[in-house]
N, C-alpha and C positions, 0 to 999 in steps of 0.2 A: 255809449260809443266805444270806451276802454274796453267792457265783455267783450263787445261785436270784434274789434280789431283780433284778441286773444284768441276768442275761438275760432276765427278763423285762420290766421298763423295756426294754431296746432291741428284746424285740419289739416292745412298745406303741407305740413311737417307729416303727417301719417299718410295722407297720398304721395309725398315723395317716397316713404321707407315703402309702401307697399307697391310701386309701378319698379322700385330697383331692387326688392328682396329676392333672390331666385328662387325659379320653381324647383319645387321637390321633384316633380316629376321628370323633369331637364336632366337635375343631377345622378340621377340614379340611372339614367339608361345607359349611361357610357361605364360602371363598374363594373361588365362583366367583361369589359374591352381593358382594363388595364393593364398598363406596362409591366413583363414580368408575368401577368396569369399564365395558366394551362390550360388544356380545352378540358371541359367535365371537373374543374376545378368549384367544384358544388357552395364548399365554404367557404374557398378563396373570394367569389362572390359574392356570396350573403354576408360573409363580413367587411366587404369594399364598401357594400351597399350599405351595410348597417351604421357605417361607421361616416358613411356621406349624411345619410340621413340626419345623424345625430348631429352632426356637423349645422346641417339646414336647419333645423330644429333650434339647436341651442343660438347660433347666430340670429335667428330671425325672433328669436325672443330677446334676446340683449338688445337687438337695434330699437325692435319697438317698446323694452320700456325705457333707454334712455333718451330715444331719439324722440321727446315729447317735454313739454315742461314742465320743467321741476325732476325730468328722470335725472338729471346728475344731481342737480342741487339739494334736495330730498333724500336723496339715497347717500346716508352717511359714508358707505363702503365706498363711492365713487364720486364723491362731492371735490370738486378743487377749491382746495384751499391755496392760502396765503403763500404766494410762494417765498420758501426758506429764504431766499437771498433778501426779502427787502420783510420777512416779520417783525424783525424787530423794529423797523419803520414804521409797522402799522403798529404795534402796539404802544408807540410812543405817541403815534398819532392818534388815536381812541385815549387814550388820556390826555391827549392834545384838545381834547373835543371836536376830531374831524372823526366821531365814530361812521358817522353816516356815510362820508365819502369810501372809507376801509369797506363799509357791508354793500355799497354798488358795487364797488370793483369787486367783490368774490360773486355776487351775483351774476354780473355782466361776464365773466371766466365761463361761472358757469351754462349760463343764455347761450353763448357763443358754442359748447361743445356738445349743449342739445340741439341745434340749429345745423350743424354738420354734421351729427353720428347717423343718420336714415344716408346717409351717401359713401360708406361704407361697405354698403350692403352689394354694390357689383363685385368689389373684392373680394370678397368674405366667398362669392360666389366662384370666381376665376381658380380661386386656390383649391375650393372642393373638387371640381371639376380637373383640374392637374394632379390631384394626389396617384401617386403609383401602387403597386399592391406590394412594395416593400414598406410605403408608409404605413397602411394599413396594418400589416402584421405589425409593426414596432408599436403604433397606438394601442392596439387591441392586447398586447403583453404589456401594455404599459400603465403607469399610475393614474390616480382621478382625473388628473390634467392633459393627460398625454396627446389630446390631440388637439387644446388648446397648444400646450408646447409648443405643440410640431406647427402650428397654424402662426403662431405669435415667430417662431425663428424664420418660417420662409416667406410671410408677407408682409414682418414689422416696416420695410423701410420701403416696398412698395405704396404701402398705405398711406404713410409719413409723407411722403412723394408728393402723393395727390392730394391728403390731408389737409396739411398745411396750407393753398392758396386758399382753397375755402375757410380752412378756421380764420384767417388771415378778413377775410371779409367781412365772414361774421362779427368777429369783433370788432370793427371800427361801426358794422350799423349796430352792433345791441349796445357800441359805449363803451367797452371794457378801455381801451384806450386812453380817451375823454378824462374816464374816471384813475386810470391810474395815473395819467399827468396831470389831475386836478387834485388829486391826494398827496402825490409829491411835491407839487407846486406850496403846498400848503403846509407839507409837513417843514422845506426849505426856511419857512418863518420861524421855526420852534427851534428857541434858545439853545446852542450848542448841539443841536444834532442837525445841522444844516447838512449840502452835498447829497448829489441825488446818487441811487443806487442804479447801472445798468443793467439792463433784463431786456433777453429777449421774448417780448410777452405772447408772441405768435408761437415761437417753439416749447415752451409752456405749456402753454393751452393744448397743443397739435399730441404732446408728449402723456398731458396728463388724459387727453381725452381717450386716448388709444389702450394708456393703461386701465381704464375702466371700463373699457369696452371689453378689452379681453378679459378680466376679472370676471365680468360677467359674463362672458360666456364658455368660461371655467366652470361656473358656478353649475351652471346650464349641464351645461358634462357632467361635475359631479352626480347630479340629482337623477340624470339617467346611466348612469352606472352602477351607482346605490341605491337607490329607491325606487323599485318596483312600479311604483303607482307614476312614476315620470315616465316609463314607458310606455307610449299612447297610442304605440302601432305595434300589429305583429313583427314586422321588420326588428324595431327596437327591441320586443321582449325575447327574439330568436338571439339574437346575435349578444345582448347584453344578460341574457337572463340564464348563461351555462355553466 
């Protein structure tokens, strides 16, 4: 009955990133309409497009590997850990012998921001679709990242926005909650390091889950800027490959 519940949770979890990923095809029709183009502006164009694409491309890979289980937990680059203000709580407590309560609560962190990052996926959308063709030119002269950059500066606190009441959710059903008031409850008993530490553990979550989304789809950019063989449409190999 535990498989059946799982796999079906990570179906639901991959039909939600796939009914909100945008279509490639949506985003591209409006680059040759952007703010700033010229008319016959040939690679003003192909590189709006090129760079929308890459955009779709690399977001829609970030969301669906970590928007599935185990894609933060598993993935060492983007896993939440411990956070800094209450470690040394936990590693008093794992020598306390509450190791078990310390490995739900980073589990449950994690549970909670695979269960929210497939709902990312409108944003990630809204922002391709607004870029101007002065963003464009700045991405396209710019470093590996640059259109993560430019993507992480103007929808961080949008996203955060929305983010949060959902991570906020998540984590009181996957536990995380539960388990860090039942780790401090416990750690409270252990000789001389009583007093509980405050954390806000919904902005946490919301903070860290955002910064491994964009990690990854930095990463996403890098490997179609540099590596040839990530180029998987003419589009990509026009615009990335001169």
């Amino acid at each position: 009955m535990k498989r059946l519940l799982a796999l079906a949770a990570g179906l639901c979890l991959a039909i939600t990133a796939a009914a909100q990923m945008p279509k490639l095809d949506d985003l591209l029709k409006g680059a040759a309409g952007l703010k700033g183009s010229s008319i016959g502006a040939t690679d003003d164009r192909t590189g709006a497009a090129g760079i929308k694409e890459a955009l779709a491309v690399g977001t829609e890979n970030a969301v669906k590997s970590l928007g599935r289980p185990d894609g933060y937990f598993a993935n060492e680059a983007v896993k939440i850990l411990m956070p800094e203000k209450i470690r040394k709580v936990s590693e008093v407590a794992r020598m306390a012998g509450f190791q078990r309560q310390v490995d739900e609560f980073v589990l449950s962190m994690n549970r909670a921001a695979e269960a929210a990052a497939p709902l990312a996926a409108k944003f990630f959308g809204d922002a391709i679709r607004d870029m101007t063709l002065e963003d464009v030119r700045g991405i396209l002269s710019g470093g590996d990242t640059a259109a993560t950059d430019f993507f992480s500066r103007k929808t961080r606190d949008k996203l955060y926005a929305a983010f949060k009441p959902v991570v906020a959710k998540k984590v009181g059903e996957v536990g995380a909650t539960r388990a860090y008031t039942d780790m401090m409850g416990r750690f409270d008993k252990v000789p001389m390091m009583g007093g509980r530490q405050s954390l806000d553990l919904d902005d946490y979550v919301t903070n860290k889950s955002l910064d491994g989304l964009f990690r990854m789809v930095g990463e996403e950019e890098k490997k179609i800027r540099t590596n040839p063989a990530a180029r998987t449409t003419d589009l990509l190999r026009t615009v990335f490959g001169r």
